[in-house]
PDBQT receptor file of N, H, CA, C and O in Angstrom, charges set to zero:
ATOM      1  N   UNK A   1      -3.822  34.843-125.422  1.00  0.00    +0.000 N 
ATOM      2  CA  UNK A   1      -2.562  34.141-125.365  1.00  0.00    +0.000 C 
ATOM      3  C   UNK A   1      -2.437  33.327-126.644  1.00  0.00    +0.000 C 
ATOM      4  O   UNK A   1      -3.444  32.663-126.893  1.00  0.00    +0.000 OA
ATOM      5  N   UNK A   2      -1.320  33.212-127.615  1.00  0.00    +0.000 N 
ATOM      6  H   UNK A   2      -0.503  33.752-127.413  1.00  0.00    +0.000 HD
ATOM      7  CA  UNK A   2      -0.969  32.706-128.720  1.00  0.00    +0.000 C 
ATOM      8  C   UNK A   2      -1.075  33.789-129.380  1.00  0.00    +0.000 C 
ATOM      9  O   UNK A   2       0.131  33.844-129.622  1.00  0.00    +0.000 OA
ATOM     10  N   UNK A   3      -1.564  34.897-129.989  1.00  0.00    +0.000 N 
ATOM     11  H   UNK A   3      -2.544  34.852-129.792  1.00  0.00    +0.000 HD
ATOM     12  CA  UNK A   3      -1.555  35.482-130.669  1.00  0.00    +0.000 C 
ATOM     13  C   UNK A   3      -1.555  36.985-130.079  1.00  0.00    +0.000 C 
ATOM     14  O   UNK A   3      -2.304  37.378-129.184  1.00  0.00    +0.000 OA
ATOM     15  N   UNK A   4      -0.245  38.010-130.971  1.00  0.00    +0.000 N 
ATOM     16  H   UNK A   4       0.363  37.691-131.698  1.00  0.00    +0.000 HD
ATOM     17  CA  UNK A   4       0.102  39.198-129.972  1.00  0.00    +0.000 C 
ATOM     18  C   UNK A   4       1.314  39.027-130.335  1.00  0.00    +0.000 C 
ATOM     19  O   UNK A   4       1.817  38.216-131.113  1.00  0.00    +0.000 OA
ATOM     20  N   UNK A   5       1.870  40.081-129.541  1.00  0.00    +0.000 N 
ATOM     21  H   UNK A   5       1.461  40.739-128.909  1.00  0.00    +0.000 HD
ATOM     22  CA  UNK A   5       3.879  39.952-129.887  1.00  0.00    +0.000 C 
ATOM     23  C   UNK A   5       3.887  39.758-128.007  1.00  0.00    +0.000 C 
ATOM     24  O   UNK A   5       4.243  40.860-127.590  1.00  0.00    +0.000 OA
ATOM     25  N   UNK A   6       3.678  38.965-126.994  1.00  0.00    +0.000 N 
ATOM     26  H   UNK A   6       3.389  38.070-127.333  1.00  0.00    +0.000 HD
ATOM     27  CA  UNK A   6       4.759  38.611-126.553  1.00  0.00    +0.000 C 
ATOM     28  C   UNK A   6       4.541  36.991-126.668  1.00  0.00    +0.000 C 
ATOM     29  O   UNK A   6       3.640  36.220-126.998  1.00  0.00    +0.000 OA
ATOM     30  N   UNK A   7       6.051  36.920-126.146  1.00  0.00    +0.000 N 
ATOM     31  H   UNK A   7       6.783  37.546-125.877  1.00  0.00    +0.000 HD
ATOM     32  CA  UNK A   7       6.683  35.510-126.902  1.00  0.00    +0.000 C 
ATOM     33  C   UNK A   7       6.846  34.852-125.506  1.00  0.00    +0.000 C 
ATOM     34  O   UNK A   7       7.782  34.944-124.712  1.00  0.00    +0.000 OA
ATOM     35  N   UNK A   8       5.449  34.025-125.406  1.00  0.00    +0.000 N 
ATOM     36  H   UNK A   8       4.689  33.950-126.051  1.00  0.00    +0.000 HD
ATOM     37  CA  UNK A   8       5.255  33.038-124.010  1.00  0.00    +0.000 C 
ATOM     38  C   UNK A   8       6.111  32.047-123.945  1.00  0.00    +0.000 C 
ATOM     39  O   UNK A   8       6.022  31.497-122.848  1.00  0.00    +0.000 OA
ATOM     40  N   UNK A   9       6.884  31.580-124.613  1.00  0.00    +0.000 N 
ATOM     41  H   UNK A   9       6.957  32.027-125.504  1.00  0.00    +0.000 HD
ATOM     42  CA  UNK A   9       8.267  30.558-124.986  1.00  0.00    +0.000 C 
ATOM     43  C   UNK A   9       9.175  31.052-124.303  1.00  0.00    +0.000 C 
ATOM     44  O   UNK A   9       9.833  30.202-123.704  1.00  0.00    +0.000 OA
ATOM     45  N   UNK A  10       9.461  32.014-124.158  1.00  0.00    +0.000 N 
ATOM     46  H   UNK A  10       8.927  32.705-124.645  1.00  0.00    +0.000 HD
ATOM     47  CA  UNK A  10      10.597  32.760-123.173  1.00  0.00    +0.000 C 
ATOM     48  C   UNK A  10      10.600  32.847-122.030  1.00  0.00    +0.000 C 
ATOM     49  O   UNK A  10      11.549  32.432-121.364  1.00  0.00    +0.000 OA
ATOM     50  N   UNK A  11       9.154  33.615-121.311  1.00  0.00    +0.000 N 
ATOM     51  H   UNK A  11       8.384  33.952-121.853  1.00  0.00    +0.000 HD
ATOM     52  CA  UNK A  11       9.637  33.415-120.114  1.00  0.00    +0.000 C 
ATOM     53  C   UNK A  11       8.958  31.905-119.235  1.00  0.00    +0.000 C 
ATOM     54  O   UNK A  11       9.219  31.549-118.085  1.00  0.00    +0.000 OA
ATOM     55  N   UNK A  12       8.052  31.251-120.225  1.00  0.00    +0.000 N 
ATOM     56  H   UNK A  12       7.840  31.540-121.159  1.00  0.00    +0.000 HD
ATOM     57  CA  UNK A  12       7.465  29.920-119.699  1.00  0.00    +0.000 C 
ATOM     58  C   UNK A  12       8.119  29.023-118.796  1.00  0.00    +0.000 C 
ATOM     59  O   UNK A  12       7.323  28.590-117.963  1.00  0.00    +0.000 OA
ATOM     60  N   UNK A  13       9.604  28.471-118.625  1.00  0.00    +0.000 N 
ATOM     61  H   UNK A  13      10.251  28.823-119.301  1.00  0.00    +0.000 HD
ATOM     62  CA  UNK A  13      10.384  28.200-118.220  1.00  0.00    +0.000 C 
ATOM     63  C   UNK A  13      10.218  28.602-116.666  1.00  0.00    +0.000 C 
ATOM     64  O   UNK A  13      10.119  27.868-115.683  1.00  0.00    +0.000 OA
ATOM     65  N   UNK A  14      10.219  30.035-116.767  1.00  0.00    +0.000 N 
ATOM     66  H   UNK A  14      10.300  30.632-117.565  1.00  0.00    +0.000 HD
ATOM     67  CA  UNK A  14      10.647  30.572-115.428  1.00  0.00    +0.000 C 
ATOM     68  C   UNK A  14       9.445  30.486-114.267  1.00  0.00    +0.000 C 
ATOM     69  O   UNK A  14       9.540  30.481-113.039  1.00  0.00    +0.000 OA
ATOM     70  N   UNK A  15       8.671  30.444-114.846  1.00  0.00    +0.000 N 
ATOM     71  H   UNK A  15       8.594  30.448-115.843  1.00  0.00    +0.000 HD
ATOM     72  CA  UNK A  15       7.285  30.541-113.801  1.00  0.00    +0.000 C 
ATOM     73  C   UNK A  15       7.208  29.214-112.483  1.00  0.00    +0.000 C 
ATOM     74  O   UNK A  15       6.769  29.212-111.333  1.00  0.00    +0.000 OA
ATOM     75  N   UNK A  16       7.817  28.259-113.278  1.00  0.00    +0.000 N 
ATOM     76  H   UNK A  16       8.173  28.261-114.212  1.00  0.00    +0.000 HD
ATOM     77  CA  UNK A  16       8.033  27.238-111.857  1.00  0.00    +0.000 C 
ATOM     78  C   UNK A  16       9.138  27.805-110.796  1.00  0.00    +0.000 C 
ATOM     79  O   UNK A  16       9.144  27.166-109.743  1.00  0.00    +0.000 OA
ATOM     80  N   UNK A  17       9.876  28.653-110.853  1.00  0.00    +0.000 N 
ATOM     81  H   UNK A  17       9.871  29.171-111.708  1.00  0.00    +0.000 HD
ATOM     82  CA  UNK A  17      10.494  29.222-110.187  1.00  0.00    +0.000 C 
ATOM     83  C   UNK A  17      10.427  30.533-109.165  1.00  0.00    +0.000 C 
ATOM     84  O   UNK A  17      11.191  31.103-108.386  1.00  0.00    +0.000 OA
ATOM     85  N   UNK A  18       8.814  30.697-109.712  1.00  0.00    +0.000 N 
ATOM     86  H   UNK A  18       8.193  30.234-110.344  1.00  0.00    +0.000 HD
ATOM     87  CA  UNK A  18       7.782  31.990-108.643  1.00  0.00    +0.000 C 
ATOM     88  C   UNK A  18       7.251  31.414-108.062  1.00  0.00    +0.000 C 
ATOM     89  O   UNK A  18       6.840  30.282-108.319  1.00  0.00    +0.000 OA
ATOM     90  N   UNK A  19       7.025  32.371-106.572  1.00  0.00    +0.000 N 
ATOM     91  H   UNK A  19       7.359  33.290-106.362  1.00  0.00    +0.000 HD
ATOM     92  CA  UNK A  19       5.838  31.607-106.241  1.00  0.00    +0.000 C 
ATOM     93  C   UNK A  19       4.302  31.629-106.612  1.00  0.00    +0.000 C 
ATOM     94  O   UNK A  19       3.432  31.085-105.931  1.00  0.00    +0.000 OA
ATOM     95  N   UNK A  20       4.082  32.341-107.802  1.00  0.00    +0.000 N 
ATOM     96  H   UNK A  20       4.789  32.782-108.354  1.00  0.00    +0.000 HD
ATOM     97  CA  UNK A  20       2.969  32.251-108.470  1.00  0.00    +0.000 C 
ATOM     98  C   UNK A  20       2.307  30.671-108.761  1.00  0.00    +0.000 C 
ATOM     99  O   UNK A  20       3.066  29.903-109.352  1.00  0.00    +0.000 OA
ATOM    100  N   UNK A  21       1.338  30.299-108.492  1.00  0.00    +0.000 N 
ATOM    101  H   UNK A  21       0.721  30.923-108.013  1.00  0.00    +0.000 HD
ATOM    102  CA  UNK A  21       0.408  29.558-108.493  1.00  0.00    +0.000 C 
ATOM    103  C   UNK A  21      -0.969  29.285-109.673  1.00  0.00    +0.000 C 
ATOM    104  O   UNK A  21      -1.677  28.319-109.957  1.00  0.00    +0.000 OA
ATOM    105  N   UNK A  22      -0.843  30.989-110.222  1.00  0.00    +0.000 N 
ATOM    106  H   UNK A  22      -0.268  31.774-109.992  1.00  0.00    +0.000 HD
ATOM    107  CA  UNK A  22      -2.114  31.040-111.353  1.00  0.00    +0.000 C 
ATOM    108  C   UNK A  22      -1.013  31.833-112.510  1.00  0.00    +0.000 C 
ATOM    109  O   UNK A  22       0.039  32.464-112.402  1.00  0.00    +0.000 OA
ATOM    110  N   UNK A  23      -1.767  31.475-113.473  1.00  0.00    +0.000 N 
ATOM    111  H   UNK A  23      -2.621  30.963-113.561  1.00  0.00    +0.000 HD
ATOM    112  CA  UNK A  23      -1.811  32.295-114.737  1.00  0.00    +0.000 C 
ATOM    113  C   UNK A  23      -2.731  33.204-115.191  1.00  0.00    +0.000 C 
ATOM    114  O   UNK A  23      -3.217  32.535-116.103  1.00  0.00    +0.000 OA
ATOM    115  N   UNK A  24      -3.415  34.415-115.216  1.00  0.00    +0.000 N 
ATOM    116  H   UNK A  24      -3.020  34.959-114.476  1.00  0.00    +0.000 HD
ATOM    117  CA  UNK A  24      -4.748  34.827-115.669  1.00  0.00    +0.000 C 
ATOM    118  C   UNK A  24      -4.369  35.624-117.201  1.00  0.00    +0.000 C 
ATOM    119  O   UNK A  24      -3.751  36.680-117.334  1.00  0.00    +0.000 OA
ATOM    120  N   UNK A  25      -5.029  34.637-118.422  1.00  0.00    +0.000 N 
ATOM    121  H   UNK A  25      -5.531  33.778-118.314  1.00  0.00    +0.000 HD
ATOM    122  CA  UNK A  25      -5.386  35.380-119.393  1.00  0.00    +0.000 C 
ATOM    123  C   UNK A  25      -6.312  36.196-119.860  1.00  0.00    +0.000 C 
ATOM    124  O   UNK A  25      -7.418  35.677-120.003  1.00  0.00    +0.000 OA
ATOM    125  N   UNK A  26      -6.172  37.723-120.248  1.00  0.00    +0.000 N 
ATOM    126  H   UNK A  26      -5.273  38.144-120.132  1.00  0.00    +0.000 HD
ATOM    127  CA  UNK A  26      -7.002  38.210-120.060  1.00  0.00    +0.000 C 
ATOM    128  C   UNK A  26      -7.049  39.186-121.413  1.00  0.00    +0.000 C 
ATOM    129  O   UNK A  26      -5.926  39.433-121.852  1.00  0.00    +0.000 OA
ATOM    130  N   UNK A  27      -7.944  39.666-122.006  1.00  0.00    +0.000 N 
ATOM    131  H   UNK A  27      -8.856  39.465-121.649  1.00  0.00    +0.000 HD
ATOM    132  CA  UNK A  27      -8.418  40.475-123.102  1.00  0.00    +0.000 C 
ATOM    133  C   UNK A  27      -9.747  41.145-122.956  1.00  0.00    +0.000 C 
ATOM    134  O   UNK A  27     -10.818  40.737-122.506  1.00  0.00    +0.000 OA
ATOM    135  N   UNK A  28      -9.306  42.494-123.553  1.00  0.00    +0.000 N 
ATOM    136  H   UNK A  28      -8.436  42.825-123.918  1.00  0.00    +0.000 HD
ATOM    137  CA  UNK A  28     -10.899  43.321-123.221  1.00  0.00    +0.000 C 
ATOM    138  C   UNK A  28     -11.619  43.472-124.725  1.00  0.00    +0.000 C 
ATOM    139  O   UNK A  28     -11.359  44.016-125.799  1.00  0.00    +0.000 OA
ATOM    140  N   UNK A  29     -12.759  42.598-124.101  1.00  0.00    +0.000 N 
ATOM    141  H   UNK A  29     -12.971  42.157-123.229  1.00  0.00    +0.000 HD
ATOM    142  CA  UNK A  29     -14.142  43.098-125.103  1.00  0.00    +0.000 C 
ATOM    143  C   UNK A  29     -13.697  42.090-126.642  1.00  0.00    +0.000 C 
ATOM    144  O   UNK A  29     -14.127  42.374-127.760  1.00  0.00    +0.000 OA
ATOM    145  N   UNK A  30     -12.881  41.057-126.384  1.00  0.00    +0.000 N 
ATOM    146  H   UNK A  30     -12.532  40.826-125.476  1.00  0.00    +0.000 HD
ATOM    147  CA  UNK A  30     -12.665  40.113-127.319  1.00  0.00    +0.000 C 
ATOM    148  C   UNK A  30     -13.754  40.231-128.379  1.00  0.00    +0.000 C 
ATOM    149  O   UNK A  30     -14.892  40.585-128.070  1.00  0.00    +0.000 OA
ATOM    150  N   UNK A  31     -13.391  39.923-129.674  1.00  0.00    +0.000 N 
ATOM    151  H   UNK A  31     -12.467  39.636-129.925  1.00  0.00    +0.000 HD
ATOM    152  CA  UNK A  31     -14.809  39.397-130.801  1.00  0.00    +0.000 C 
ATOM    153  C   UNK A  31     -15.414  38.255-130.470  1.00  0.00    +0.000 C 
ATOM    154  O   UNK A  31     -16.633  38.135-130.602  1.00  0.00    +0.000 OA
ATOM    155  N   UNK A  32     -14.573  37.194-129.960  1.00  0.00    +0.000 N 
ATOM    156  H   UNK A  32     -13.584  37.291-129.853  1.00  0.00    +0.000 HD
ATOM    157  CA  UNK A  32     -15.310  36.122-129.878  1.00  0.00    +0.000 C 
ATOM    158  C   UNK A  32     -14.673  35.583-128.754  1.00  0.00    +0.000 C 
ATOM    159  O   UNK A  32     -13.751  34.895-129.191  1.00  0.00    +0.000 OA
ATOM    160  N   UNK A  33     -14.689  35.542-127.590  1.00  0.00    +0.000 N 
ATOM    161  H   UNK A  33     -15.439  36.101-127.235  1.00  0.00    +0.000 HD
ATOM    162  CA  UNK A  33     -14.814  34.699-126.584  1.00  0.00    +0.000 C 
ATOM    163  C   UNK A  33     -14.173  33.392-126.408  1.00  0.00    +0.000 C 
ATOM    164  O   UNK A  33     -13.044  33.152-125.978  1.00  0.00    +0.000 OA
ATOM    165  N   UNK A  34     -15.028  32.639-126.788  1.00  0.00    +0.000 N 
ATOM    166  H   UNK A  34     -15.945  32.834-127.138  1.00  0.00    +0.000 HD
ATOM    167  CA  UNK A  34     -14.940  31.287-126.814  1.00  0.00    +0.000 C 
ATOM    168  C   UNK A  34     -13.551  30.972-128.345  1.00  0.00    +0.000 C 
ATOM    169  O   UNK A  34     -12.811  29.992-128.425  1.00  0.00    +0.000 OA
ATOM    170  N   UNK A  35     -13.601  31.845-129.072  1.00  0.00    +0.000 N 
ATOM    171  H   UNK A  35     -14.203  32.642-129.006  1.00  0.00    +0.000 HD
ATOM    172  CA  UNK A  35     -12.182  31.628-129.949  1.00  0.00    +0.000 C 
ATOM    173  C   UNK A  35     -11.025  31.884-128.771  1.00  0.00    +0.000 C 
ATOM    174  O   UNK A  35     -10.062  31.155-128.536  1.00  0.00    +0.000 OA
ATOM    175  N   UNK A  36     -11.393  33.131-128.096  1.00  0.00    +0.000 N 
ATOM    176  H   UNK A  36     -12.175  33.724-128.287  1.00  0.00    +0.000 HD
ATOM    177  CA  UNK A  36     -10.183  33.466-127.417  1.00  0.00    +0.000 C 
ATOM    178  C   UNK A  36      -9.452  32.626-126.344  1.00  0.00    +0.000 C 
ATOM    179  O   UNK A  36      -8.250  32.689-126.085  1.00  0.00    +0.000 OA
ATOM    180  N   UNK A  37     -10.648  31.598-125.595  1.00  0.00    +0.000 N 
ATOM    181  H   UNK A  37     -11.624  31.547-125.806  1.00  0.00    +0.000 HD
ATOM    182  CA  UNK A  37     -10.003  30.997-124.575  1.00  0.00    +0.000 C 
ATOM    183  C   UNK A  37      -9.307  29.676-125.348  1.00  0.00    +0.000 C 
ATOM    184  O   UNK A  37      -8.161  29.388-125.005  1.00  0.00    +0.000 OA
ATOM    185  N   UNK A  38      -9.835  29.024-126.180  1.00  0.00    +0.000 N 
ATOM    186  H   UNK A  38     -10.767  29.258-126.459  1.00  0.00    +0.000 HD
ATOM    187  CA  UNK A  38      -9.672  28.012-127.341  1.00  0.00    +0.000 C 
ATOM    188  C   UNK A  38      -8.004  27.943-127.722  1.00  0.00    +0.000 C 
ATOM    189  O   UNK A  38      -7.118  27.089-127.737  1.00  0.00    +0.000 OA
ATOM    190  N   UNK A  39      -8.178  29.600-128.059  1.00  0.00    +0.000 N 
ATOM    191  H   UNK A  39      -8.898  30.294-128.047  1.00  0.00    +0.000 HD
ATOM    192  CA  UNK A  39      -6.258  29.947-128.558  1.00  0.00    +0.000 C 
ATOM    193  C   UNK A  39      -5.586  29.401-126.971  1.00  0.00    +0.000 C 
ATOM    194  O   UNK A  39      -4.906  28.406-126.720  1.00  0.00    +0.000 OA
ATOM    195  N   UNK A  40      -6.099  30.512-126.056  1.00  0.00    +0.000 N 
ATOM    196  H   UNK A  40      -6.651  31.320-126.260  1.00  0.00    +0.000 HD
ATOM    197  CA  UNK A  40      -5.389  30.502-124.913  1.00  0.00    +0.000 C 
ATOM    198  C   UNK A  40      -4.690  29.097-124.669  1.00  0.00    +0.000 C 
ATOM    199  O   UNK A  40      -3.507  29.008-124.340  1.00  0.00    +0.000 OA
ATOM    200  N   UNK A  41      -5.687  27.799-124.897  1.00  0.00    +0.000 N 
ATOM    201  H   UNK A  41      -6.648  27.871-125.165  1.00  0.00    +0.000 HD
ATOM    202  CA  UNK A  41      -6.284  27.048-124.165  1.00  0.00    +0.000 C 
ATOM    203  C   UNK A  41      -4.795  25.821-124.776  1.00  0.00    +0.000 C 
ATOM    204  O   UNK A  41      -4.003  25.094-124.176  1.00  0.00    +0.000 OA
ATOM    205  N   UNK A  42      -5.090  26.211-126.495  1.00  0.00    +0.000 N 
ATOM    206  H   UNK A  42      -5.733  26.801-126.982  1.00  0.00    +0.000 HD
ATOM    207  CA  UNK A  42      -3.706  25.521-126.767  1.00  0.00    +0.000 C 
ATOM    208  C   UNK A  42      -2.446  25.960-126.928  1.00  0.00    +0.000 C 
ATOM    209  O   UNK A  42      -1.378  25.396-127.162  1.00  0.00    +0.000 OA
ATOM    210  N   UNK A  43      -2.891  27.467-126.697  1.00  0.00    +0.000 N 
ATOM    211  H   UNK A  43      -3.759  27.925-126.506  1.00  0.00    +0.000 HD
ATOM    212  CA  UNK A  43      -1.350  27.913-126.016  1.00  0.00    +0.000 C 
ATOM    213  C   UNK A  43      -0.690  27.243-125.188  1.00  0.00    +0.000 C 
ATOM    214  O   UNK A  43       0.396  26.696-125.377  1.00  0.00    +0.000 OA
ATOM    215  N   UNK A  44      -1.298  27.262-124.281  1.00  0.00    +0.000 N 
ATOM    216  H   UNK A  44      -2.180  27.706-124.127  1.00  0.00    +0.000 HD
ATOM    217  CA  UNK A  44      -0.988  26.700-122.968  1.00  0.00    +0.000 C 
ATOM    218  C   UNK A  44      -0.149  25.056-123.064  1.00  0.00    +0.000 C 
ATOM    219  O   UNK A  44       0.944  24.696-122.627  1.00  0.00    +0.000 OA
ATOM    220  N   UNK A  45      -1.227  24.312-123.843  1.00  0.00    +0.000 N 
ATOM    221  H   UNK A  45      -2.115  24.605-124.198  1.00  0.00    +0.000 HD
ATOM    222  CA  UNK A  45      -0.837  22.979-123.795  1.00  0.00    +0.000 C 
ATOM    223  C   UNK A  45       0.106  22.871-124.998  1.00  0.00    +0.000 C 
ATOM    224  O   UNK A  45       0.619  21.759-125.115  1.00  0.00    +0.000 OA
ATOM    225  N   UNK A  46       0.456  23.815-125.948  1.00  0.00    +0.000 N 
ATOM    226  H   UNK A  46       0.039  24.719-125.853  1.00  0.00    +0.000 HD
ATOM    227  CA  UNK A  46       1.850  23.955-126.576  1.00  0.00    +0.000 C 
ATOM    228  C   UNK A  46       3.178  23.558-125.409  1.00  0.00    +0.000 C 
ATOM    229  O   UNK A  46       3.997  22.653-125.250  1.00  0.00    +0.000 OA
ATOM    230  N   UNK A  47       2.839  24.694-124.827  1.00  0.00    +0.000 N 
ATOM    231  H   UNK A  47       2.173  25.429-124.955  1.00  0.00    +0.000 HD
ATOM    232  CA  UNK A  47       3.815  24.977-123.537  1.00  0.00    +0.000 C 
ATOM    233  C   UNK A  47       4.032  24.169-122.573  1.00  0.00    +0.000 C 
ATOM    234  O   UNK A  47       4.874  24.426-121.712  1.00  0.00    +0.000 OA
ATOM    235  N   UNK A  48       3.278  23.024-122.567  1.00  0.00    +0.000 N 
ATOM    236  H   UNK A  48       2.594  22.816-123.266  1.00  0.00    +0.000 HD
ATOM    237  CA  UNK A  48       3.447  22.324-121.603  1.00  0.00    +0.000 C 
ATOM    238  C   UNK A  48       3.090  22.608-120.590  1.00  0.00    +0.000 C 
ATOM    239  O   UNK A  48       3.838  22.439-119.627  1.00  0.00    +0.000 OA
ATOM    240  N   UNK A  49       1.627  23.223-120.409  1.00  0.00    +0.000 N 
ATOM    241  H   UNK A  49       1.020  23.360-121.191  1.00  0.00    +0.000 HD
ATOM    242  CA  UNK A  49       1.141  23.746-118.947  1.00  0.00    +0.000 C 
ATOM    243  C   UNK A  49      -0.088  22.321-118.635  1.00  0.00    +0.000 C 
ATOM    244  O   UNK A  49      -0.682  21.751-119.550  1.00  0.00    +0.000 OA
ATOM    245  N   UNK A  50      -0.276  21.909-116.859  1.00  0.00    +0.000 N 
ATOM    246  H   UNK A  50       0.206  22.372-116.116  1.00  0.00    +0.000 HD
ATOM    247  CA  UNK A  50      -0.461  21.067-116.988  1.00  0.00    +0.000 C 
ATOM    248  C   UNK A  50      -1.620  21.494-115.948  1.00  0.00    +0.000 C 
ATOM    249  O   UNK A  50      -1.183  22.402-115.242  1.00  0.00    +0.000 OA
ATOM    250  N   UNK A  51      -2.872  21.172-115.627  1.00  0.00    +0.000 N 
ATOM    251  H   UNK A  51      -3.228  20.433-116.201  1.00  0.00    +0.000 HD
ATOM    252  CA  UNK A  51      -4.180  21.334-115.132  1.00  0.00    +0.000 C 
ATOM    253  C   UNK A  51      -3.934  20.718-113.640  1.00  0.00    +0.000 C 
ATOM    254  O   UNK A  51      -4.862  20.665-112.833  1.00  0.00    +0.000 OA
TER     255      UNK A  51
């Protein structure tokens, strides 16, 4: 998450409006792991996602 072509700004908005409860980011066989959740991690708190 953050890096890729889709554009999490768009539909971010809408997710309080599912009844979805989780988000799962996910990538196969990443280079590095711990970079990947890191991105995810301030993706997220770009977006205003809140723990």
């Amino acid at each position: 998450m953050g890096d890729g072509i889709v554009d999490w700004a768009a539909p971010w908005p809408l997710f309080p409006e599912t009844p979805a409860d989780h988000l799962v980011v996910e990538h196969d066989e990443p280079a590095d792991w711990r970079t990947l959740a890191q991105r995810s991690y301030d993706t997220l708190v770009k977006l205003g996602a809140r723990g």
